[in-house]
C-alpha positions in Angstrom: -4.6 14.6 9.8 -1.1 13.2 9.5 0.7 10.6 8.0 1.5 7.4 9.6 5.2 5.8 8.7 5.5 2.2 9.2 8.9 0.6 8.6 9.0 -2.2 6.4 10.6 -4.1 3.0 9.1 -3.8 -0.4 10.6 -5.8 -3.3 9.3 -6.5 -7.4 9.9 -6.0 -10.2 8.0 -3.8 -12.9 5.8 -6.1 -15.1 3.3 -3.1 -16.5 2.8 0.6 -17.1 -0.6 2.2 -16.2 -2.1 5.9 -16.3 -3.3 6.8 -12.8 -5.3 10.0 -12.5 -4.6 11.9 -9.0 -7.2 13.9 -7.3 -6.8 17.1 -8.4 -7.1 15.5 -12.6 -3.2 14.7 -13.2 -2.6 12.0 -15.2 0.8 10.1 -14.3 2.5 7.0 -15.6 3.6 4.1 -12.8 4.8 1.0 -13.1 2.9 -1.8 -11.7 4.1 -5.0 -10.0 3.3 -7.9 -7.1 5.7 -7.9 -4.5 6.0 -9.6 -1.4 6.0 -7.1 1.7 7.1 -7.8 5.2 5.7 -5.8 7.7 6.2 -6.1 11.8 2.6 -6.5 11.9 2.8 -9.2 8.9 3.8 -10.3 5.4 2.1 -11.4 2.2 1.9 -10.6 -2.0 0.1 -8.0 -2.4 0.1 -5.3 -5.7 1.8 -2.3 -5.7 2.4 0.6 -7.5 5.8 1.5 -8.0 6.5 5.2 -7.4 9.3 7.4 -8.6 11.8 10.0 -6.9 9.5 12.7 -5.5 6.4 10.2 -4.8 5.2 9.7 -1.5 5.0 6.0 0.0 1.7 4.5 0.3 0.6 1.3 2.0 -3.1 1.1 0.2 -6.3 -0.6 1.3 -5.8 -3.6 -0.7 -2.6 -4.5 0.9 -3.5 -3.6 4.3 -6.8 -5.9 3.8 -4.7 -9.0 2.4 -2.2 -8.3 5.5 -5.8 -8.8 7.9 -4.8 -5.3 9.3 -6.9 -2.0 9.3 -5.5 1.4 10.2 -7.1 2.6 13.8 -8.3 6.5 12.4 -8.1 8.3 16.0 -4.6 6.9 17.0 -3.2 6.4 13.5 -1.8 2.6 14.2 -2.4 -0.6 12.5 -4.3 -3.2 13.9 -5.5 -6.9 13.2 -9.0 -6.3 11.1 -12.2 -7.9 12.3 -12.4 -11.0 9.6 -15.8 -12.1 8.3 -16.9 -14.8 6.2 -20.4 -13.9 4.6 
């Protein structure tokens, strides 16, 4: 499985410091923000976690789901998420 780039803009400002733990038990320090993020596929306020030199970028669930997109698994590319109201 690969990773999947997607060009886009990302800008905040740090407003809080939380411990993360990564999967194999690290514990790491990131600031924490809301930005606004511009994507071809769309743009909205949406969290993020602001990474340091050496982290790798990650668009996470909670932004793709507030974007209405979903990432296809078999042909890594994002898509327009089925929306339901329940």
């Amino acid at each position: 499985m690969g990773l999947t780039y997607i060009e886009g803009v990302v800008s905040g400002t740090p407003r809080r410091r939380m411990t993360f733990i990564l999967a194999d038990g690290t514990h790491i320090e990131r600031d924490v923000s809301e930005c606004y993020i511009r994507l071809p596929q769309g743009e909205g306020h949406t969290p993020v976690i602001l990474g340091e030199p050496g982290d790798e970028a990650l668009l996470g669930v909670v932004t793709l789901e507030i974007l209405g997109l979903v990432l296809h698994p078999f042909n890594r590319t994002l898509q327009p998420s089925r929306m339901l109201l329940a």
